[in-house]
C-alpha positions as CSV (number, residue, x, y, z in Angstrom):
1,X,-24.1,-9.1,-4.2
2,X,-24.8,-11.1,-1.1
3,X,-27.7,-12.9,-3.1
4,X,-24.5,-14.9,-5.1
5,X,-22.4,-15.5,-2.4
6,X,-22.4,-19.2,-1.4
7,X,-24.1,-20.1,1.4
8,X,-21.5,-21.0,3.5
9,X,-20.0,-17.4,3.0
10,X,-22.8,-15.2,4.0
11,X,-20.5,-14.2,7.1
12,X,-18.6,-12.9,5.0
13,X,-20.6,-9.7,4.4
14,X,-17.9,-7.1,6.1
15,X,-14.5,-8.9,4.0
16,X,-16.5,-8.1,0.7
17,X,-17.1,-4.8,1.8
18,X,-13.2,-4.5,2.6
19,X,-12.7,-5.8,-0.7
20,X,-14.9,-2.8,-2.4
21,X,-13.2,-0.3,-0.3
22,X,-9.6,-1.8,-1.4
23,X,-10.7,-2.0,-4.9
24,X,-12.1,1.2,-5.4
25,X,-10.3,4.4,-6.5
26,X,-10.0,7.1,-3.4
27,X,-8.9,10.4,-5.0
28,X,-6.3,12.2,-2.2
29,X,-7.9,14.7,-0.5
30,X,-5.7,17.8,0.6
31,X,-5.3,17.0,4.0
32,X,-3.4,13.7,2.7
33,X,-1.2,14.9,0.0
34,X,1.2,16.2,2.4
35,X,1.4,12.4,4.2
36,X,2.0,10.8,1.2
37,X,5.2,13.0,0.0
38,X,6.4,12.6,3.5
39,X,6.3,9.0,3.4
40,X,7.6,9.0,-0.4
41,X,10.3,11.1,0.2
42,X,11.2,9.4,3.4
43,X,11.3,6.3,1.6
44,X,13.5,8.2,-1.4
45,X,16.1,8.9,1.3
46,X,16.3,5.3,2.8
47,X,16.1,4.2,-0.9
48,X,19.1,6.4,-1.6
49,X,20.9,5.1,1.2
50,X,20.6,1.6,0.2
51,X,21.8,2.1,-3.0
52,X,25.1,3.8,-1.7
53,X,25.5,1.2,0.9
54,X,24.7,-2.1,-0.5
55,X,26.7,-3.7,-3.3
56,X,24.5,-4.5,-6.7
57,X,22.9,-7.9,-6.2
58,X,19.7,-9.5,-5.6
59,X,19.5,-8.5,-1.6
60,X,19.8,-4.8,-2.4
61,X,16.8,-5.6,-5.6
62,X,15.0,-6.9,-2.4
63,X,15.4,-4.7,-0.2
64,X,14.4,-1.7,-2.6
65,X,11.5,-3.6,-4.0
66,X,10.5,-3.9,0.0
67,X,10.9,-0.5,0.4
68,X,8.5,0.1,-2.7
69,X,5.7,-2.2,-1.5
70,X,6.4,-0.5,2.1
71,X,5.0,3.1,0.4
72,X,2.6,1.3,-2.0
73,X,0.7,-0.4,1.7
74,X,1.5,3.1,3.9
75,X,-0.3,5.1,0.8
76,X,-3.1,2.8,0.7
77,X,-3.7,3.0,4.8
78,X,-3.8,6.8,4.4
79,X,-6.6,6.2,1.0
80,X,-8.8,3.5,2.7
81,X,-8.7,5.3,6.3
């Protein structure tokens, strides 16, 4: 891989290695499963909460869609640990 990086980029060893370890599949391994229902559920409350609080309309879409990509980056923290 580093053979067709451009020269001005061979620094850039460790970020390509990042970008394997984001783009690869991590299958959960037991000790995680309980981390990510805690954080989904969690996140199912507050989720809940917002929808009983907050009146239809494009802030409550944003703050649920927030909430969403909050669980999708805490999940992938606990997968690429």
């Amino acid at each position: 891989m580093t053979s067709e990086l451009h020269p001005d980029n061979q620094n850039q060893i460790d970020d390509i290695a990042q970008v394997n370890v984001w783009f690869t599949y991590h299958a959960p391994h037991a000790s995680q499963i309980p981390l990510y229902t805690k954080i989904r559920d969690d996140a199912k409350l507050l989720a809940q909460t917002i929808v009983l609080s907050c009146p239809r309309g494009v802030e409550r879409d944003a703050a649920i869609n927030s909430l969403r990509m909050a669980v999708m980056f805490a999940n992938a923290g606990i997968a690429c640990q």
